[in-house]
N, C-alpha and C positions, 0 to 999 in steps of 0.2 A: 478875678473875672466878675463885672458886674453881673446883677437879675438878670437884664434881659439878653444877655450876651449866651450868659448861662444856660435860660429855659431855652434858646433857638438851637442852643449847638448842637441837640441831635437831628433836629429837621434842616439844618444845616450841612454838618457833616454826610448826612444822606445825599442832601440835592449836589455837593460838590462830588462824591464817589460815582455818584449817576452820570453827572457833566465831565468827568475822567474817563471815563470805563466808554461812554457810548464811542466815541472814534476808535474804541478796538474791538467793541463787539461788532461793528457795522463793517470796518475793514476786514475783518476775520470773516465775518458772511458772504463777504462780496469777494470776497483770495479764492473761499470754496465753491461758491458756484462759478466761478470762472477759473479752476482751478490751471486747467491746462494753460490758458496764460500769465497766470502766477508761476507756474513751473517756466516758461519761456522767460520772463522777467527776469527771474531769479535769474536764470544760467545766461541770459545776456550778461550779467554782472561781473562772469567768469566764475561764481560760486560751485564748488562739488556737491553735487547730490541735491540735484533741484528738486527734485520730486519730495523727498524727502525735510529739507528745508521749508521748501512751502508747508506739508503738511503738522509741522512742527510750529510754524510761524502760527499757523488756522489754529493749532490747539491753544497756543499761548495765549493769541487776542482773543477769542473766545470766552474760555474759559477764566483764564485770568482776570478777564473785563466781568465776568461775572463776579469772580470770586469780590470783585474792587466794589461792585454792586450792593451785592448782598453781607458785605462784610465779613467774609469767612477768609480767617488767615491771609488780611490785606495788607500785613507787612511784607508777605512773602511775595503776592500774586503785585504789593507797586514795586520791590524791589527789582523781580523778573522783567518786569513789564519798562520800570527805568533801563537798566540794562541794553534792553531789546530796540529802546527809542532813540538810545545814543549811539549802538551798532550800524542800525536803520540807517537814524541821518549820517553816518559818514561812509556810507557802500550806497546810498540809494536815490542821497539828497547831495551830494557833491560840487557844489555850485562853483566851484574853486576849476572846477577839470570841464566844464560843460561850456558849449557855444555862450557867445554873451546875450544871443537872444534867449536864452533859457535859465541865467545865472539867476536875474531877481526870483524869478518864482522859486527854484529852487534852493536860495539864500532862505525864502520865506518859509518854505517846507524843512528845510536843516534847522531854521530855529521854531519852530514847531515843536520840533521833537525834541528838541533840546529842554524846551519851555515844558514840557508834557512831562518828560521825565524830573524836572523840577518840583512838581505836583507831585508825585509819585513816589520821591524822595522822603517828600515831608509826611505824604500815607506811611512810608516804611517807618518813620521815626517816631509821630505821634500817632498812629494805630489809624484802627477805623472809625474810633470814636461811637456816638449814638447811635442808635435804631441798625444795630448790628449783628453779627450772631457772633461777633470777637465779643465783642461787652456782653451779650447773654452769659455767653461759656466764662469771662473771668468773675461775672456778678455771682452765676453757679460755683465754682471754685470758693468764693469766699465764703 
């Protein structure tokens, strides 16, 4: 890795964990104040235990999104969070089963999450990197 590759990659890897993480903290705020039609969503889907689903969904983007933030155990919280975006897009973004006036947006929302969870792959694979509290604790460690 060249210098300047090098000295960027923690204010780097930050602004990218931020630019991850914000479409699930925002989503995750916006399921819970609107919670009752997050539960309706959900159970149109045919899914069991809307209520409970959604509130589970809210904890994951939340929290997760912060853990993705602030760098605390970001291999687990983009692993989860992949996961959860490939689930999503094939129960939620279905473009394949939908009117054809609905199919592009939601072709475009299915690879969203696809693409999301791409990012989030490579957070589980090469960590959280710089300006982290994962690199604090393994700098601590040594």
């Amino acid at each position: 890795m060249n210098a300047v590759c090098k000295s960027s990659a923690g204010p780097l890897t930050l602004t990218a964990r931020i630019l991850l993480a914000a479409i699930f903290i925002s989503a995750g705020l916006s399921k819970l104040s609107g919670f009752d039609g997050t539960v309706g969503y959900i159970a149109s889907k045919g899914l069991p235990l809307p209520a409970v689903l959604a509130t589970l969904t809210i904890a994951l983007e939340v929290l997760g999104g912060i853990a993705v933030v602030i760098g605390y155990k970001a291999r687990v919280a983009g692993f989860l969070l992949a996961g959860f975006s490939v689930v999503a897009a094939f129960i939620f973004h279905n473009f394949w089963a939908v009117p054809a006036d609905q199919a592009y947006i939601q072709n475009i929302m299915f690879m969203k999450n696809l693409s999301m969870a791409g990012g989030l792959l490579l957070l589980t694979v090469f960590g959280a990197g710089g300006f982290s509290i994962d690199a604090k604790n393994k700098a601590n460690e040594s």
